[in-house]
C-alpha positions as CSV (number, residue, x, y, z in Angstrom):
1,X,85.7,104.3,91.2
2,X,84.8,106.6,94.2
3,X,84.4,105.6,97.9
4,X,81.0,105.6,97.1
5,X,80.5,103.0,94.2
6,X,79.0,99.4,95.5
7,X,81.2,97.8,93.1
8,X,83.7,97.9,96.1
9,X,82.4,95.0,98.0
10,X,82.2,92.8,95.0
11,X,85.8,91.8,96.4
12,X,86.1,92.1,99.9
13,X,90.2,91.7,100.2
14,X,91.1,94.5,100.7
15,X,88.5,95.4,103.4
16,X,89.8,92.6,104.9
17,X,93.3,93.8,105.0
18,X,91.8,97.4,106.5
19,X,90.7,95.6,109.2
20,X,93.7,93.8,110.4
21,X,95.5,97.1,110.0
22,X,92.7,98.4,112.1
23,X,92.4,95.6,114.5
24,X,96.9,95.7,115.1
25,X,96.6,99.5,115.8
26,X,94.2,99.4,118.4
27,X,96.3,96.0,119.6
28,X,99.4,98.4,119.9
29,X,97.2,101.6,121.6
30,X,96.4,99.7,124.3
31,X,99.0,97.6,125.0
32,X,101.7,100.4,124.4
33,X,102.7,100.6,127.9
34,X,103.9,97.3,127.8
35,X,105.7,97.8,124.9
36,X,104.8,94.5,123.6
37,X,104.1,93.1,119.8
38,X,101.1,91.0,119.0
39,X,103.4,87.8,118.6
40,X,105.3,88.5,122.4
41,X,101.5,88.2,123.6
42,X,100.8,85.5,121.4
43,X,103.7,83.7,123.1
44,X,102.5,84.5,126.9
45,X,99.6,84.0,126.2
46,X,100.7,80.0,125.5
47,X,101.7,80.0,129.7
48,X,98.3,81.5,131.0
49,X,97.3,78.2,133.2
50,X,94.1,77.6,131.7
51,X,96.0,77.2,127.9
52,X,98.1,75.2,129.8
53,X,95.0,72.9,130.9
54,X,93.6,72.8,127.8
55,X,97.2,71.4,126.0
56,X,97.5,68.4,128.8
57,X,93.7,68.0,127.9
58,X,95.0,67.7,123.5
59,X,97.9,65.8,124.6
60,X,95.6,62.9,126.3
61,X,93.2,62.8,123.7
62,X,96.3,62.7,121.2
63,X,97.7,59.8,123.1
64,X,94.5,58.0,122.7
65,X,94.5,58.3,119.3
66,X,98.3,57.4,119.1
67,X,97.5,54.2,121.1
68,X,94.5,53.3,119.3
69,X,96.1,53.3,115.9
70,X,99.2,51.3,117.4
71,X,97.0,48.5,118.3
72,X,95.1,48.7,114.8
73,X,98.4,48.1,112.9
């Protein structure tokens, strides 16, 4: 099969694949100053104020839930 058959993208996994390899190489070109992995960003990411506001915002709507279902049983 050559690069040009269209039988290729009868199963896209592997393009898939290409692209995350893609997608964590350009990740690691620009943050290589910082010499920081994907999951390090990931993590910091989780303290950036407005994920912060948008867990208390999950954690009320979670308690609703929790106090709703308490009262049903």
């Amino acid at each position: 099969m050559t690069k040009d058959d269209p039988r290729i993208y009868d199963k896209p996994g592997h393009l898939i694949r290409r692209l995350q390899q893609i997608s964590l190489a350009l990740f690691m070109d620009e943050t290589k100053a910082f010499e920081i992995t994907p999951v390090q960003y990931a993590a910091l990411a989780a303290f950036h104020p407005d994920s912060l506001a948008e867990l208390e915002e999950r954690r009320a709507q979670f308690r609703m839930r929790r106090d709703f279902l308490y009262e049903a049983l």
